[in-house]
N, CA, C and O atoms as CSV, one atom per row, in Angstrom:
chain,resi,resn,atom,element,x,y,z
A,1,UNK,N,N,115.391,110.879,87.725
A,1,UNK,CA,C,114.624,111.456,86.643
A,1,UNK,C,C,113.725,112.541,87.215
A,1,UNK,O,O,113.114,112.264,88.247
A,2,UNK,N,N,113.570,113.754,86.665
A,2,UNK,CA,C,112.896,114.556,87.080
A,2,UNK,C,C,111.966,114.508,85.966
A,2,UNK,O,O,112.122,114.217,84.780
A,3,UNK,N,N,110.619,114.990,86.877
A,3,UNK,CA,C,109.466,114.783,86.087
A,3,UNK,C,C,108.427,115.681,86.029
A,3,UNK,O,O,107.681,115.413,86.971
A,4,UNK,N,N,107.906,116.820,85.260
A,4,UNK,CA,C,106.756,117.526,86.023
A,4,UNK,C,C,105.963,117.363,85.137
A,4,UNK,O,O,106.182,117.270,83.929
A,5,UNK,N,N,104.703,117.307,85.865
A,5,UNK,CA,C,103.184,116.940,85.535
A,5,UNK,C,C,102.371,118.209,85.572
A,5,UNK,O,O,102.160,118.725,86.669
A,6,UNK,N,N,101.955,118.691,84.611
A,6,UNK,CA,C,100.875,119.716,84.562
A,6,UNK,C,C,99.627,119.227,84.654
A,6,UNK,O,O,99.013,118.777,83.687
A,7,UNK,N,N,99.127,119.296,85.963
A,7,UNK,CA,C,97.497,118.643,85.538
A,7,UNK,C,C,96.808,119.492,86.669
A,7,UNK,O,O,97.384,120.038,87.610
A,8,UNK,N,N,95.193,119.498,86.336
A,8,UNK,CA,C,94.122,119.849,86.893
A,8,UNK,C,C,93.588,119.109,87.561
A,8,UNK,O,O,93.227,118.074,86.999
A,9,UNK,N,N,93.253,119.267,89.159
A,9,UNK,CA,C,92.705,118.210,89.816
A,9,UNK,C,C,91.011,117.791,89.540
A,9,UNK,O,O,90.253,117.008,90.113
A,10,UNK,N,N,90.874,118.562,88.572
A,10,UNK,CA,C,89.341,117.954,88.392
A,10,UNK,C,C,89.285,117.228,87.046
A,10,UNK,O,O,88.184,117.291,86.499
A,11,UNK,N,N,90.119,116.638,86.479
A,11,UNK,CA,C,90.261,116.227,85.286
A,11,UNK,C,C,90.718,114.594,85.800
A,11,UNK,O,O,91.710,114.412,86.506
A,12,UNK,N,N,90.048,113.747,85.441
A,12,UNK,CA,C,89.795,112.690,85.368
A,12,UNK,C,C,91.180,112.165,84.565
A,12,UNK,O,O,92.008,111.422,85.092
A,13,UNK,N,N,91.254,112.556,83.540
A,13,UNK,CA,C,92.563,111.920,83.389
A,13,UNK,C,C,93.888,112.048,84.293
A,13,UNK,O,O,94.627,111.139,84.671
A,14,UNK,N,N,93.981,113.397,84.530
A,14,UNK,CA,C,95.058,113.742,85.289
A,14,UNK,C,C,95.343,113.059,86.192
A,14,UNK,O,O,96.468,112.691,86.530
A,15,UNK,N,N,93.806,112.708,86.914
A,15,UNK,CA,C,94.122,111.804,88.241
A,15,UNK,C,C,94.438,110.475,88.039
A,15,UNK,O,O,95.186,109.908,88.835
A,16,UNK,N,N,93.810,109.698,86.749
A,16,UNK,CA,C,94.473,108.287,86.375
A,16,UNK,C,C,95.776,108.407,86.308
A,16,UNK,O,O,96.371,107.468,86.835
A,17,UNK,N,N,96.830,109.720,85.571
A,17,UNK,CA,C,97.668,109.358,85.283
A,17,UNK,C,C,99.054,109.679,86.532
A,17,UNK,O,O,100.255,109.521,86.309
A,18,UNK,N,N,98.350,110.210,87.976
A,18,UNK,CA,C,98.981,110.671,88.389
A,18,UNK,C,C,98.826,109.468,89.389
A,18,UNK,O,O,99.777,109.477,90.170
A,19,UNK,N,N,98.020,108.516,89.615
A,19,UNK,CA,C,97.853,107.127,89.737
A,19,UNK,C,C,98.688,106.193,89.367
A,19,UNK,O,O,99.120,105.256,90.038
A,20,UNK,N,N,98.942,106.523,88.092
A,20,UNK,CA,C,99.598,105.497,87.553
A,20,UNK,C,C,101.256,105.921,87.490
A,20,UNK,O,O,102.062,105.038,87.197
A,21,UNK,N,N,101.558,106.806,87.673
A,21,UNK,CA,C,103.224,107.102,88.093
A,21,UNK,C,C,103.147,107.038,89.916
A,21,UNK,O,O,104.220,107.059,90.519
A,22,UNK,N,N,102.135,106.979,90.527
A,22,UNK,CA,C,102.234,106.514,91.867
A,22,UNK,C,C,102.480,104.746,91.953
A,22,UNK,O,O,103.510,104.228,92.384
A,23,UNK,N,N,101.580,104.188,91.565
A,23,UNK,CA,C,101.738,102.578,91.422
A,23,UNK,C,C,103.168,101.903,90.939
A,23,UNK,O,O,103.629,100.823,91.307
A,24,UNK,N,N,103.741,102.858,90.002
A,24,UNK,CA,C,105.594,102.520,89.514
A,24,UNK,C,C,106.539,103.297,90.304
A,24,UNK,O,O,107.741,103.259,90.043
A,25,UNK,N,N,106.064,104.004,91.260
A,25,UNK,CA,C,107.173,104.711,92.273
A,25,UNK,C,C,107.748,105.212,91.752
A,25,UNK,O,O,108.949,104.987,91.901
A,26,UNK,N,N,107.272,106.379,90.648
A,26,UNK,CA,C,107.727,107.337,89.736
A,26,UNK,C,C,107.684,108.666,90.286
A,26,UNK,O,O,106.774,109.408,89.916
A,27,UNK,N,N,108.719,109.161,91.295
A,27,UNK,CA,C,108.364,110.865,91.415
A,27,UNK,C,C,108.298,112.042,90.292
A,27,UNK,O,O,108.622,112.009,89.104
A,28,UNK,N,N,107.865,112.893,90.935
A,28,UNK,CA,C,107.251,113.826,89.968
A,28,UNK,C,C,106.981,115.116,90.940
A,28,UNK,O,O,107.161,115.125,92.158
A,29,UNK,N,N,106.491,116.246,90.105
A,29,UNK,CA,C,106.006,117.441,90.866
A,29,UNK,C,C,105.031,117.647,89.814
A,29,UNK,O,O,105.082,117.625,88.585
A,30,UNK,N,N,103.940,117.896,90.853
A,30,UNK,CA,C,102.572,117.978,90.179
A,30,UNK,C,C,102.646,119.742,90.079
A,30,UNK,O,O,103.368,120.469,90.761
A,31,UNK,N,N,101.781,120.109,89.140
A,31,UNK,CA,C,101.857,121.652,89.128
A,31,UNK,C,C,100.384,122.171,88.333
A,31,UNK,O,O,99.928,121.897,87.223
A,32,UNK,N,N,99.926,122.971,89.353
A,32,UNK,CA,C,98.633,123.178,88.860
A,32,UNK,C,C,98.710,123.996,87.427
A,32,UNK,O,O,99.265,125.094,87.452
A,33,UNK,N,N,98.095,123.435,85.992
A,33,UNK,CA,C,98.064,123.946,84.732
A,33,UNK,C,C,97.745,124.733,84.354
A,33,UNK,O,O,98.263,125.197,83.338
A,34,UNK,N,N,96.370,125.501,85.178
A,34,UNK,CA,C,95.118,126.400,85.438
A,34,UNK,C,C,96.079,127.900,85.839
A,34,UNK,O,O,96.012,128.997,85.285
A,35,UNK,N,N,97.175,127.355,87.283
A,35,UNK,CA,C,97.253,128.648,88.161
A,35,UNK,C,C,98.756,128.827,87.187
A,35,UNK,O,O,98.991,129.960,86.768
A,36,UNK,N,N,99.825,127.601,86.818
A,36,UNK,CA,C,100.874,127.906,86.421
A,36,UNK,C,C,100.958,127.181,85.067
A,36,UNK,O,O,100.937,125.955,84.952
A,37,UNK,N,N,101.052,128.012,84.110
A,37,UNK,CA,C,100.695,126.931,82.675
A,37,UNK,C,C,102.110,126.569,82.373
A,37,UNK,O,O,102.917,126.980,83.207
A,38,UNK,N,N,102.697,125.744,81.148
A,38,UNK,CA,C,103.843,125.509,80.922
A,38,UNK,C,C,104.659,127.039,80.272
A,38,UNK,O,O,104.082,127.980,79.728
A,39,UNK,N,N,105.868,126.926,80.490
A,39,UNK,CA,C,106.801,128.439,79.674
A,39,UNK,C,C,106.442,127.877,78.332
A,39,UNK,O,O,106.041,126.732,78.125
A,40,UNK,N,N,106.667,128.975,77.303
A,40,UNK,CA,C,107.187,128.624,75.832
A,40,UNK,C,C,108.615,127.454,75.737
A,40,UNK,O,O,108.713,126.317,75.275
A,41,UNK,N,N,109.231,128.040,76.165
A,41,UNK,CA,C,110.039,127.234,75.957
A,41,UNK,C,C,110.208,125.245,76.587
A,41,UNK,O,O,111.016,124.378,76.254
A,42,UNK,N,N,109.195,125.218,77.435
A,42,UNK,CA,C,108.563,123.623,77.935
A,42,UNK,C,C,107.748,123.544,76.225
A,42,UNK,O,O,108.167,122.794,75.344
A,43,UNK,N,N,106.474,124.540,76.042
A,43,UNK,CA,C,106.382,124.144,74.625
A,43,UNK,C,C,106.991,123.690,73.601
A,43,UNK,O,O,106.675,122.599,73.127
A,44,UNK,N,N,108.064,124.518,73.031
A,44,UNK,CA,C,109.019,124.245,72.243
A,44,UNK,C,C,109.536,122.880,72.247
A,44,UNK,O,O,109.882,122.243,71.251
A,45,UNK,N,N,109.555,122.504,73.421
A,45,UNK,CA,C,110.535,121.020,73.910
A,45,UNK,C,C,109.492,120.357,73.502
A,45,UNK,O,O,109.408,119.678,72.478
A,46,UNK,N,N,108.702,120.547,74.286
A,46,UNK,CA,C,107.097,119.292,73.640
A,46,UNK,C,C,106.681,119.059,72.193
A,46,UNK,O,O,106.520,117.974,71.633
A,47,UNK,N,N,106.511,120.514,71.601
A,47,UNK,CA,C,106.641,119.939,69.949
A,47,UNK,C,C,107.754,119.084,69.208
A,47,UNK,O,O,107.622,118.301,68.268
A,48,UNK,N,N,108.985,119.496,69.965
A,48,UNK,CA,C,110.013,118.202,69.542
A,48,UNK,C,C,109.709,116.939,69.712
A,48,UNK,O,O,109.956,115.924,69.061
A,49,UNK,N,N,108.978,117.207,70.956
A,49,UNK,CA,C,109.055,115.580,71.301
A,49,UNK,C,C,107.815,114.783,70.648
A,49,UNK,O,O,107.843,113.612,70.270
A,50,UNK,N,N,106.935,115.495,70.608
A,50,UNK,CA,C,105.700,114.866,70.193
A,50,UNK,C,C,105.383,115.098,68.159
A,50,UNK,O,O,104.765,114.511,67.271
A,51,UNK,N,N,106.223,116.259,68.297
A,51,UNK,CA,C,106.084,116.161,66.586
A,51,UNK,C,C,104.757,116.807,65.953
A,51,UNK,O,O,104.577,116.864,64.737
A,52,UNK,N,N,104.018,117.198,66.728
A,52,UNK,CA,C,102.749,117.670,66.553
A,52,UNK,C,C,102.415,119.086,67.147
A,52,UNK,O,O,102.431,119.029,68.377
A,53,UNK,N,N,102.218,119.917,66.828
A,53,UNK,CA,C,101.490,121.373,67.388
A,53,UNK,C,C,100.479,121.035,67.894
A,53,UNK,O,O,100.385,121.204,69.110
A,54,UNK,N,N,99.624,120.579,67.335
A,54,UNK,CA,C,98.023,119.915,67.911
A,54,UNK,C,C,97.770,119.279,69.187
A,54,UNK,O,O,96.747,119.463,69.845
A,55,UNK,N,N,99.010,118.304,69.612
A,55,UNK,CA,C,98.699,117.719,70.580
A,55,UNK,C,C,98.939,118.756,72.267
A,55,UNK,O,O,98.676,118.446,73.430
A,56,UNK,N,N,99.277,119.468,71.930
A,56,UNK,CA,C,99.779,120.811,72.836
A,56,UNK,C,C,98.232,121.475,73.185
A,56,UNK,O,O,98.018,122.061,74.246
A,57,UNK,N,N,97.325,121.313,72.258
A,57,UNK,CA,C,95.495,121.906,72.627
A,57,UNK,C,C,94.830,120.901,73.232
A,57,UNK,O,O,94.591,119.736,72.912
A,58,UNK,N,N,94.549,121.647,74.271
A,58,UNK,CA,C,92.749,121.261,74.777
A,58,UNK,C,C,91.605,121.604,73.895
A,58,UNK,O,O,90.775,122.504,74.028
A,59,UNK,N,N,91.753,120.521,72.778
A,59,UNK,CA,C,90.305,121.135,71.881
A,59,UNK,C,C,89.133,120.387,72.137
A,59,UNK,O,O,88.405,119.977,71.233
A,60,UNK,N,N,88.898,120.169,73.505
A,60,UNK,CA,C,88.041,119.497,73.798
A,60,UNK,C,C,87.787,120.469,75.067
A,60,UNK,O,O,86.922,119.960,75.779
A,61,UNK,N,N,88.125,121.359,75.442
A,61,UNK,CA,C,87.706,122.375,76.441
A,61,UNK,C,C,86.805,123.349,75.902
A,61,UNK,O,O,86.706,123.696,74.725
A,62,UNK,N,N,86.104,123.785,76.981
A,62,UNK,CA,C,85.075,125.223,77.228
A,62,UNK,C,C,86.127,126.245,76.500
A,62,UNK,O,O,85.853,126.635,75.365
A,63,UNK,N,N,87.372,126.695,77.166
A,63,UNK,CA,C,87.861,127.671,76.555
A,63,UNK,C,C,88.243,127.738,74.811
A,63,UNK,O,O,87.891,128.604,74.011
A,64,UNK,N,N,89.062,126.532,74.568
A,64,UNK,CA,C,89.098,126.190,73.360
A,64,UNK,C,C,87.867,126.690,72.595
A,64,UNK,O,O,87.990,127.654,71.840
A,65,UNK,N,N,86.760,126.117,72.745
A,65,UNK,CA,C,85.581,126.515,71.870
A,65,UNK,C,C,84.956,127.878,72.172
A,65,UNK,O,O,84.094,128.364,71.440
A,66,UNK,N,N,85.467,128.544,73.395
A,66,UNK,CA,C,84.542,129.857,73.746
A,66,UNK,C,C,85.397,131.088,72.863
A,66,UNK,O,O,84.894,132.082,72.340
A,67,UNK,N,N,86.944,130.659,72.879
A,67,UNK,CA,C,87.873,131.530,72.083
A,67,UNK,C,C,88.042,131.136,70.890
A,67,UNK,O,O,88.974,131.670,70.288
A,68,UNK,N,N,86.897,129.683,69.864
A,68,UNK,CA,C,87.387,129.731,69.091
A,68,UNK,C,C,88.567,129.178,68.119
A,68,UNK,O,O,88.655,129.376,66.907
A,69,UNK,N,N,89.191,128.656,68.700
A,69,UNK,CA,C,90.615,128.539,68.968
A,69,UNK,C,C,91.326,127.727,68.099
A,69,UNK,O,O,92.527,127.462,68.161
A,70,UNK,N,N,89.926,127.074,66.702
A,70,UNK,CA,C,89.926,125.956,65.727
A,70,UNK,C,C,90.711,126.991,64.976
A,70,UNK,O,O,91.919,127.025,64.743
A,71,UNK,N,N,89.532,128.023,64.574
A,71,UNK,CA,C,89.747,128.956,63.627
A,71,UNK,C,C,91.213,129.778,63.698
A,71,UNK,O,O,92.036,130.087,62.836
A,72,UNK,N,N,91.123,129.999,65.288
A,72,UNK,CA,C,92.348,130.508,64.922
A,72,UNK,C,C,94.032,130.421,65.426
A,72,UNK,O,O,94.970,131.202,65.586
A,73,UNK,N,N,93.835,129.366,65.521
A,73,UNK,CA,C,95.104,128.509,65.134
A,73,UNK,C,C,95.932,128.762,63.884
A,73,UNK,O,O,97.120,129.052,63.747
A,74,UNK,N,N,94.672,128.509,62.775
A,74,UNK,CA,C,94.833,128.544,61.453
A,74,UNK,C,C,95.673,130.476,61.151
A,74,UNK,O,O,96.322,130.919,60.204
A,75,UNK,N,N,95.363,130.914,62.043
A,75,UNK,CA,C,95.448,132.640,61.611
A,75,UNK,C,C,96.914,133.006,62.436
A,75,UNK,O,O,97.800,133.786,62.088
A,76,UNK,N,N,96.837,132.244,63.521
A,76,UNK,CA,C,98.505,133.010,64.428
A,76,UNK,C,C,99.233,132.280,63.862
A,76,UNK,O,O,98.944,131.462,62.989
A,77,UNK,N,N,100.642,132.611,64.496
A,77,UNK,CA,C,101.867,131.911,64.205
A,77,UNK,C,C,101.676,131.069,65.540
A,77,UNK,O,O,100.988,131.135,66.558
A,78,UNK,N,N,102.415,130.442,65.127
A,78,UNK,CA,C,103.450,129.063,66.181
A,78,UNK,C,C,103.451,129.870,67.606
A,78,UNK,O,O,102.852,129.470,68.603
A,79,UNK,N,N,104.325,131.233,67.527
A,79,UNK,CA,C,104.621,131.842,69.020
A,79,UNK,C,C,103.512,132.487,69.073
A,79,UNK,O,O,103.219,132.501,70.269
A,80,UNK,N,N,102.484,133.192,68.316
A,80,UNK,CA,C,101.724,133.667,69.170
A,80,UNK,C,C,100.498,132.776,70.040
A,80,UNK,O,O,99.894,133.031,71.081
A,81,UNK,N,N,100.436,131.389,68.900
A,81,UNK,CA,C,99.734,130.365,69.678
A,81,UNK,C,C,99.895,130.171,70.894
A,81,UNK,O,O,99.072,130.303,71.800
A,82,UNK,N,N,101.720,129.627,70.970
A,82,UNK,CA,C,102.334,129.584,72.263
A,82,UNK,C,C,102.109,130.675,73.295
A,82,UNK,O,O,101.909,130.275,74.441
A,83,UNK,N,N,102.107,131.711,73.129
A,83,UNK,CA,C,102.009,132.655,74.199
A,83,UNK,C,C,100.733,132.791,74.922
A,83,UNK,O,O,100.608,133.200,76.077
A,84,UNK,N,N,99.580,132.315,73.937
A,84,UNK,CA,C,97.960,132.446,74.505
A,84,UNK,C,C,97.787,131.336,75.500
A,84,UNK,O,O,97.230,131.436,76.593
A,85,UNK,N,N,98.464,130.013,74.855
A,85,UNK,CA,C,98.912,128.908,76.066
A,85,UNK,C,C,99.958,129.242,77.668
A,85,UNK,O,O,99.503,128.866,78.748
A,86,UNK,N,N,100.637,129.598,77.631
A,86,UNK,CA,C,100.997,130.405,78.836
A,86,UNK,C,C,100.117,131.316,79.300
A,86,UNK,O,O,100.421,131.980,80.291
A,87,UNK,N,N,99.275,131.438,78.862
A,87,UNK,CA,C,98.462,132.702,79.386
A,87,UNK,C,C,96.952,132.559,79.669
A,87,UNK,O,O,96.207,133.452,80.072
A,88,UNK,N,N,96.535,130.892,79.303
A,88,UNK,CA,C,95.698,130.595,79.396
A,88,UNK,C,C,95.785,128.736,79.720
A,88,UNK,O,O,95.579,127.973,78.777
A,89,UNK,N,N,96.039,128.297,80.833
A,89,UNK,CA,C,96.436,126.785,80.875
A,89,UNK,C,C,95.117,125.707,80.742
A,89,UNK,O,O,94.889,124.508,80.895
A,90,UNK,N,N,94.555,126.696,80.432
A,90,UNK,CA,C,93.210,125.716,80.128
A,90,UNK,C,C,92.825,125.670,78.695
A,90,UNK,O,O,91.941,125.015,78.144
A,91,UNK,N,N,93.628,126.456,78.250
A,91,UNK,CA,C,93.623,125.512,76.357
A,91,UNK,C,C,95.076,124.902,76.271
A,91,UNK,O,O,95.544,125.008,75.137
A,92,UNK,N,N,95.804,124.365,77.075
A,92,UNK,CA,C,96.818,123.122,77.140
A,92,UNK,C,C,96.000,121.702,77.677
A,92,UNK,O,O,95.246,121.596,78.644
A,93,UNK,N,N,96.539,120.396,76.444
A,93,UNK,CA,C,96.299,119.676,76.588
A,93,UNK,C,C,96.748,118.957,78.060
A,93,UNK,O,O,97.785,119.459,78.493
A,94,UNK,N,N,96.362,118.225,78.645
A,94,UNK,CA,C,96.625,117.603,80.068
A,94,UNK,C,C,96.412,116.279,80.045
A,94,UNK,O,O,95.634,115.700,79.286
A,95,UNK,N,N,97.254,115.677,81.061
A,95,UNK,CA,C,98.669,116.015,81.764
A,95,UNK,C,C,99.447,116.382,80.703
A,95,UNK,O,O,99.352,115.776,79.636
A,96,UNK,N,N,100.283,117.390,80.868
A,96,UNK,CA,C,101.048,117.731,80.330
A,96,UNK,C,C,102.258,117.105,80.800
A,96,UNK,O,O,102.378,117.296,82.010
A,97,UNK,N,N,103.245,116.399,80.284
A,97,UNK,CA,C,103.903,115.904,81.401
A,97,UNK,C,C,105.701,116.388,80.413
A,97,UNK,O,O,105.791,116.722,79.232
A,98,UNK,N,N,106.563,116.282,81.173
A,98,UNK,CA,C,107.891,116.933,80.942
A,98,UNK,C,C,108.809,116.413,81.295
A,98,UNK,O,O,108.795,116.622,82.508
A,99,UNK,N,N,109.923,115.664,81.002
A,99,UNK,CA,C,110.947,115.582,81.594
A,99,UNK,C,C,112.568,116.008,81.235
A,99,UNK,O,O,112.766,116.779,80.296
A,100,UNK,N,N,113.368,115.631,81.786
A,100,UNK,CA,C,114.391,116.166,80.689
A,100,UNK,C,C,115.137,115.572,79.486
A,100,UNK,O,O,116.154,116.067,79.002
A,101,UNK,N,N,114.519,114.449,79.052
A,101,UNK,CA,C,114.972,113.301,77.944
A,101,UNK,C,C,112.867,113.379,76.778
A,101,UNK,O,O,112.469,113.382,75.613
A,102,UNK,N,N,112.444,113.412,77.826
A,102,UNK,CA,C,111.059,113.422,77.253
A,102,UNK,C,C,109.973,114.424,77.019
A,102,UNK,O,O,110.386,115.572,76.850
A,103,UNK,N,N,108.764,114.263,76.973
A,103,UNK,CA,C,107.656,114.568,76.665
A,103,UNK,C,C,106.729,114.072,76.233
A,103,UNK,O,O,106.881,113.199,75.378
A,104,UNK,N,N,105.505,114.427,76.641
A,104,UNK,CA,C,104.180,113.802,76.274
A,104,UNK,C,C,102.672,114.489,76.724
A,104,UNK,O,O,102.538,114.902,77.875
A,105,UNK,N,N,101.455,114.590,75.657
A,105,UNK,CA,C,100.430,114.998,76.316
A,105,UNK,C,C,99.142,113.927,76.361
A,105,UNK,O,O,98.842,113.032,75.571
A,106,UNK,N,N,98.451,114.407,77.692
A,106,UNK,CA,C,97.503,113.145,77.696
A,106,UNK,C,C,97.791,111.963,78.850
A,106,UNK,O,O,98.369,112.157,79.920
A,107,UNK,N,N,97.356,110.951,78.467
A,107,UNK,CA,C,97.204,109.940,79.354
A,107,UNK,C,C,96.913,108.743,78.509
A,107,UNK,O,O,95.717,108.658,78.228
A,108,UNK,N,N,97.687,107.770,78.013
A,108,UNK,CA,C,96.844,106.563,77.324
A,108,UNK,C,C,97.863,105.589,77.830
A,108,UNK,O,O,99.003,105.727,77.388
A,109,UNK,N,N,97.639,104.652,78.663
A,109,UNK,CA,C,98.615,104.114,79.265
A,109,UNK,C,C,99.973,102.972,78.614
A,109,UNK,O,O,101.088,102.735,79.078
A,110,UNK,N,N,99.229,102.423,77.296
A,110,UNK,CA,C,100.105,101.780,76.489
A,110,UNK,C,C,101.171,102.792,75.930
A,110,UNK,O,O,102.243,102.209,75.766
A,111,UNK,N,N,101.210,103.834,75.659
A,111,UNK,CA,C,102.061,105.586,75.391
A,111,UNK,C,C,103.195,105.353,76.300
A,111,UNK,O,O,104.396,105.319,76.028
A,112,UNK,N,N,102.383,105.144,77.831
A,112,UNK,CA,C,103.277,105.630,79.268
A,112,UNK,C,C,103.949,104.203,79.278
A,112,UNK,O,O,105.012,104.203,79.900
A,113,UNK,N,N,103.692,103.339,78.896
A,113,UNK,CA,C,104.102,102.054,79.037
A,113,UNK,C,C,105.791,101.687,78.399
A,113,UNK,O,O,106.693,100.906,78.701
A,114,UNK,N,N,105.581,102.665,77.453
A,114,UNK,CA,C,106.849,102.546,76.420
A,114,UNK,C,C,107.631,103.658,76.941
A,114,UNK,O,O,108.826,103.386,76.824
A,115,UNK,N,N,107.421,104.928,77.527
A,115,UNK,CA,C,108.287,106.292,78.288
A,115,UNK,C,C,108.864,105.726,79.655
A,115,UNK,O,O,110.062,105.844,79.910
A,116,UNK,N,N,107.750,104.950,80.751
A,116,UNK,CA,C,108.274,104.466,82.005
A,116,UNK,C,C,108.361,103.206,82.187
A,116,UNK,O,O,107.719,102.759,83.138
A,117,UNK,N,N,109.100,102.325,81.419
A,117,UNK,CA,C,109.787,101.225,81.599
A,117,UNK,C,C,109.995,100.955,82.940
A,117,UNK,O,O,110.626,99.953,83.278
């Protein structure tokens, strides 16, 4: 199974969850979110999987609120959302995590419980 993890090493979740695919001997490639954000098209896959546009934001970040980003959500399309996320990995929700059957954002371990059997 290939697996990549978008996370920030100063994010507290990231590190639980990159913990917790260490403890199940789950490889992975970690990839900094900040320096390399996900493509559109990792997006695309993630809204399939998760069913939600929303869960794809950090609306709980500095940037999120410094750009705004409530308001204007409501005003772009879908791709131009997507493109400000590639271009900015700090309004992507984290861990971002990817595989090629899956997807998921966040960290809540009963979630990961049901993906890594």
């Amino acid at each position: 199974m290939s697996i990549k993890v978008y996370e920030y090493k100063r994010c507290g979740t990231c590190r639980n969850a990159l913990k917790y695919l260490d403890a199940k001997g789950i490889d992975y490639t970690a990839i900094p979110i900040r320096e390399t954000p996900p493509t559109i098209k990792e997006f695309k896959f993630m809204i399939e999987q998760t069913g939600e546009f929303k869960r794809l934001l950090n609306t709980s970040g500095q940037d999120y609120r410094a750009l705004n980003m409530k308001d204007k959500v409501k005003e772009l399309s879908e791709d131009e959302v997507l493109k400000l996320l590639t271009e900015n990995g700090n309004l992507v929700k984290r861990p971002f995590v990817i595989g090629e059957e899956f997807g998921t954002t966040g960290f809540k371990e009963e979630e990961w419980n049901k993906i890594f059997k």
